[in-house]
C-alpha positions, 0 to 999 in steps of 0.5 A: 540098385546097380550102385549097391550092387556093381563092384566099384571098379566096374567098368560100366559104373560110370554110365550109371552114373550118367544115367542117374544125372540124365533121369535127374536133368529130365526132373530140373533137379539140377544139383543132383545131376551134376553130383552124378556126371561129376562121379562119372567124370572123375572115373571116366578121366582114369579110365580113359583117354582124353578124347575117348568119345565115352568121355564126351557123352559126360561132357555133352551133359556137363554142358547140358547142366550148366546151360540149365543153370544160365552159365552159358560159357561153361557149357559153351567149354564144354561142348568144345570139348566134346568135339574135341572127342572121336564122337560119332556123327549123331552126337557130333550134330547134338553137340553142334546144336547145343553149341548153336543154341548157346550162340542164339542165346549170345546173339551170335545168330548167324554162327547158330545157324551155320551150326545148325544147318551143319547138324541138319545135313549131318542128321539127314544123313544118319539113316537110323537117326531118331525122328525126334533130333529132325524135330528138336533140330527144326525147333532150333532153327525156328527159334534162331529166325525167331530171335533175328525177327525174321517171323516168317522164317520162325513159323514155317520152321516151328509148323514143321516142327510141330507137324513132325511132333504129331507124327512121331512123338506121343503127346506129353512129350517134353519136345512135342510140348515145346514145340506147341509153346513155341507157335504161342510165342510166335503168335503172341509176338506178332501180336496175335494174342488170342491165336495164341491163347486159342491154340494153347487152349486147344492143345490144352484140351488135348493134352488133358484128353489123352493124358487126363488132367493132372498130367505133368505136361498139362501143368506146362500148358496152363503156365503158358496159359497164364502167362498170355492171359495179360487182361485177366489177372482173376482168371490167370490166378486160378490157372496158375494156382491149378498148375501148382496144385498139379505139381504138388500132387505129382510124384515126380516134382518138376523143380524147376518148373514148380519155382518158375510157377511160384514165382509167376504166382507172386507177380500175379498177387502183386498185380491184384494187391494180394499181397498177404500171399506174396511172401508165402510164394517167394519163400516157397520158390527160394526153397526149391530154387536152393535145391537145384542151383549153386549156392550163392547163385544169381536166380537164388541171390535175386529172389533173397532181395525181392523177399527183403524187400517184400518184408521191408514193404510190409514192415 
């Protein structure tokens, strides 16, 4: 509505714009959400000067777009850019994080964690700082530990994070709910499966108490679910199956989400031999994953191969 009805001269119609890609970002529709901080962008280059901090928000979810994506050195120019810009100190910490969680994943840890606890000090010091960067910020440095190993250091981390979640966030918030993913990992890493599957259940039931059965959120759990259930391939079919039934009904699809459980759906079928069902998930996955990355981009080229071989197979 405010894109009908501002002029398109308006000062503000770049926000919108960065609005409409945030809200999108939040949904994994990730083509969309670079349309619109592309518009954003192009604006906000005429209208302001280079290191405008308004012009760093736009980068920071440029950046948070290609993350998405797994094009790590894009987002990685990105957010050096954003620094390059007269941010404030709470987006300054965000930006360091993000840069530190594309380091983690470079395996540069221990450029992530001078970076991370720089954002920690950084936040600490902000006195109107939302609780909700202190639990993202815990989370981070759990997950640094967690890849160096150091399983100790990535609980007490991840705990506290956790604890922080219950405290501020309601339930079915997507940081509370990837703070509980992480200690399921983390027990699951240690080899403690059935910790792992007996607090991903608890909170499961949690979750489908407060927010009812058919709740976004719950769908997060039961993938998680499925994925710990190694021994059980019946059981974690009707799991996962329950989490896409859940997707599908929701009004709001999670893209990313529903190919991600499509595609844990087709190894399920593959391990039990139901192989009639195979090519329905992989061409149901490659549909949405068409929608929400670039063409011609690595995850889409990697499942057109495993559906041609799959047809190759049966063939």
């Amino acid at each position: 509505m405010m894109l009908q009805v501002l002029p398109k001269d308006h000062e503000d119609l770049a926000s919108v714009y960065d609005l409409i890609g945030d809200l999108n970002m939040r949904m994994n529709n990730w083509n969309e959400a670079y349309r619109n901080f592309s518009f954003a962008y192009d604006i906000k280059k005429i209208q302001l000067h280079f290191n405008h901090p308004d012009l760093g928000v736009t980068l920071n979810n440029i950046g948070n777009y290609y993350q998405a994506i797994g094009e790590y050195a894009v987002a990685l120019h990105c957010y050096s850019k954003v620094l390059q810009c007269n941010i404030d100190q709470h987006n300054t910490a965000i930006t360091k994080l993000n840069i530190g969680k594309i380091y983690t994943i470079n395996g540069k840890v221990d450029n992530a964690l001078d970076l991370a606890i720089e954002a920690r000090d950084i936040l600490q010091q902000i006195e109107t700082c939302s609780q909700i960067e202190f639990v993202h910020c815990q989370g981070i440095l759990g997950d640094i530990y967690f890849v160096q190993k150091d399983y100790i250091a990535a609980e007490h981390f991840y705990i506290t994070a956790f604890e922080l979640s219950k405290k501020f966030l309601f339930i079915g918030d997507p940081v509370r709910t990837s703070c509980v993913k992480a200690r399921v990992d983390l027990y699951e890493q240690n080899g403690n499966n059935q910790q792992a599957i007996n607090f991903c259940l608890e909170q499961l039931t949690l979750y489908e108490t407060h927010l009812g059965e058919n709740h976004l959120s719950v769908v997060h759990l039961l993938m998680k679910v499925g994925e710990i259930q190694i021994n059980d391939d019946q059981h974690k079919f009707q799991v996962l199956k329950r989490a896409l039934n859940i997707l599908e009904e929701n009004d709001h699809i999670d893209y990313a989400t529903m190919a991600t459980c499509l595609m844990m759906l087709v190894k399920c079928c593959v391990q039990q031999n139901q192989y009639e069902q195979v090519s329905t998930f992989y061409m149901r996955a490659l549909e949405v994953q068409e929608k929400i990355y670039p063409t011609n981009h690595p995850i889409i080229i990697g499942t057109q191969i495993l559906i041609a071989v799959q047809e190759h197979r049966t063939n």
